[in-house]
C-alpha positions, 0 to 999 in steps of 0.5 A: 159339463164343457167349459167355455172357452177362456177368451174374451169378446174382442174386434179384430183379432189379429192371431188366434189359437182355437181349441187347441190341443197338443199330444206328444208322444212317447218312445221306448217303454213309455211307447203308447202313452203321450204327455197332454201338452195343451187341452183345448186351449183358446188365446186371442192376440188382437191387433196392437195388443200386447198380451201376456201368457203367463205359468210356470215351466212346462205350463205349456207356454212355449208349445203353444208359442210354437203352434203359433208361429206354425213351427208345429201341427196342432193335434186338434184344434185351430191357428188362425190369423185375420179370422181365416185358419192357417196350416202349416201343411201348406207351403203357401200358409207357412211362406205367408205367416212366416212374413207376417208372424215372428218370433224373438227367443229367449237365449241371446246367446244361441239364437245368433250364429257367433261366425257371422257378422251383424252385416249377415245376420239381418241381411239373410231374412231381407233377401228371403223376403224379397229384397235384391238390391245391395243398396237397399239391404244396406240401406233397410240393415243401418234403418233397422240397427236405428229401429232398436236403438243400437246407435249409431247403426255404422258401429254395430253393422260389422261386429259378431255377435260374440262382440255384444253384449246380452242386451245388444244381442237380443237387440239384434234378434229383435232386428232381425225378426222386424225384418220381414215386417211382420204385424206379430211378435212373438217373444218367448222369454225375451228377457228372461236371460238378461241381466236385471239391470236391462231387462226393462230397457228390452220392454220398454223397446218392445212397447215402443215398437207397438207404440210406433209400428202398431204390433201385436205381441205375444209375451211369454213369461214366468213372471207375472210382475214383468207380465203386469208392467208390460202387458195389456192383458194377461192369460194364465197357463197351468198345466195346458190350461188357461185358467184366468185371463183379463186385463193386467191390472185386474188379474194382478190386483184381484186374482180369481184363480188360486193358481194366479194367487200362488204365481202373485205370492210366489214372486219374489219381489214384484215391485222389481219392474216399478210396478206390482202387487206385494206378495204380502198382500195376496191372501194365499194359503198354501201347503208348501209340500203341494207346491213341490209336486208337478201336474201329471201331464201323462194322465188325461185330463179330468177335472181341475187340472190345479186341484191337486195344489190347490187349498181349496178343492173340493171332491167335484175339482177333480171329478168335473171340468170347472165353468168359465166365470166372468168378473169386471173389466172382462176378467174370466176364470176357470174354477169351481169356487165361484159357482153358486 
């Protein structure tokens, strides 16, 4: 059986991966073998939307994040945006989604050369995309300080980065990527670095950003209660699979998937962010000696790549592929328990 793809119907989609896979290979004894990094993985960013790729480390986030934004080659499948694929074999392709995709990473603290002024930093993606004029530089570098709160702009626009804080950094980097005015971004862990106290003020620039500009954004997290106050929907990775994707208030009130399930109980405090479902309220029976052991992403995949974790596998989990289910609201799961 072949799964359906996990992606919900939607108008204008802005980025899309389509069938993607990715395999790294391997060097020295392992020569030969390769990790299965992602397996046939569909997303749908649309236009204006916010959405949430949510999993564990390794699940696959970041390498998908990567092919995105063309930093990489897919092994099969497609990246597409506004409907028509995009290489990054092409010079012209890459020139061109470089401008229109962007990405703000998850380290404020390597992200930004510490020898250049705030001046430099934002001064250098303005002149690549076009921009000549001193004055317009100037003027563009003080209107995007403004754009991420960082006021008032003349007292930012001369300091290093080693001057700022974590906040003030990824403000910064946020800056930084507005300055091709792109219509995606993508935010690898972008706040996963900060302290407690100002990741929310991130978030909340972030959506003012959609809000204002009408972005897309990609946010990638391993944190599926910030996942649910930030996103308008979200996908679940496990193991270089979206197994359950939907609107954010259905996937965090009614998970399908066993994996969504565990990430659910598995959160610390989910009310963190001011929203959230209690752990304790998320029925989830789980061996803890299950959830120590990692997916075998050397092997090919076969069947449920989460029914070696998961309480409630049956023999065909891990022999067959699980079919796409559709639930309310566009909420869709890949898993065998609800196959009748």
């Amino acid at each position: 059986m072949t799964a359906a793809p996990l992606v919900a119907e939607a108008a204008e989609a802005i980025l899309q991966a389509v069938g993607v896979t990715k395999r790294i290979p391997l060097h020295g004894r392992d020569r030969g073998r390769a990790v299965h990094a992602l397996n046939g993985v569909d997303l749908t960013l649309r236009r204006g939307q916010i959405l949430a790729l949510v999993g564990e480390s390794g699940s696959g986030k970041s390498t998908l994040a990567r092919l995105l934004a063309l930093g990489d080659t897919p092994t099969d499948g497609e990246i597409r945006f506004a409907g028509k694929q995009v290489r990054p074999g092409r010079r012209a392709d890459r020139r061109a989604h470089f401008g229109r995709v962007q990405m703000v990473l998850q380290d404020p603290f390597s992200s930004l050369n510490n020898l250049h002024r705030v001046r430099y930093i934002l001064s250098r993606p303005l002149r690549n995309f076009g921009r000549t004029s001193p004055a317009e530089i100037e003027g563009r570098i003080l209107e995007l300080l403004e754009r991420v709160n960082l006021t008032p702009a003349t007292d930012f626009i001369d300091k290093f980065p080693h001057e700022l804080s974590g906040g003030q950094r990824q403000r910064i980097a946020i800056a930084r990527a507005l300055a091709a005015e792109p219509v995606v971004l993508l935010g690898d862990e972008p706040v996963s670095m900060l302290d407690v106290s100002i990741r929310l003020d991130i978030l909340n620039l972030l959506a003012e950003l959609r809000d204002r500009d009408g972005l897309a954004m990609l946010y990638i997290t391993h944190d599926i209660a910030s996942a649910r106050y930030f996103a308008d929907e979200i996908s679940v990775m496990y193991a270089g699979h979206i197994v359950e994707s939907g609107p954010a208030e259905q996937v965090t009130q009614e998970p399908k998937h066993p994996y969504t399930k565990l990430l659910l109980a598995a959160s610390p405090n989910p009310d963190r962010l001011t929203v959230g479902t209690e752990a304790e309220d998320v029925d989830v029976d789980v061996d803890e000696k299950d959830l120590a052991e990692p997916p075998n992403l050397l092997a090919e995949p076969v069947g449920c790549p989460f029914a070696h974790r998961c309480p409630d596998a049956a023999p065909v989990c891990s022999a067959t592929a699980p079919p796409t289910h559709s639930f309310a609201a566009g909420q869709l799961a890949r898993c065998w328990l609800y196959d009748s």
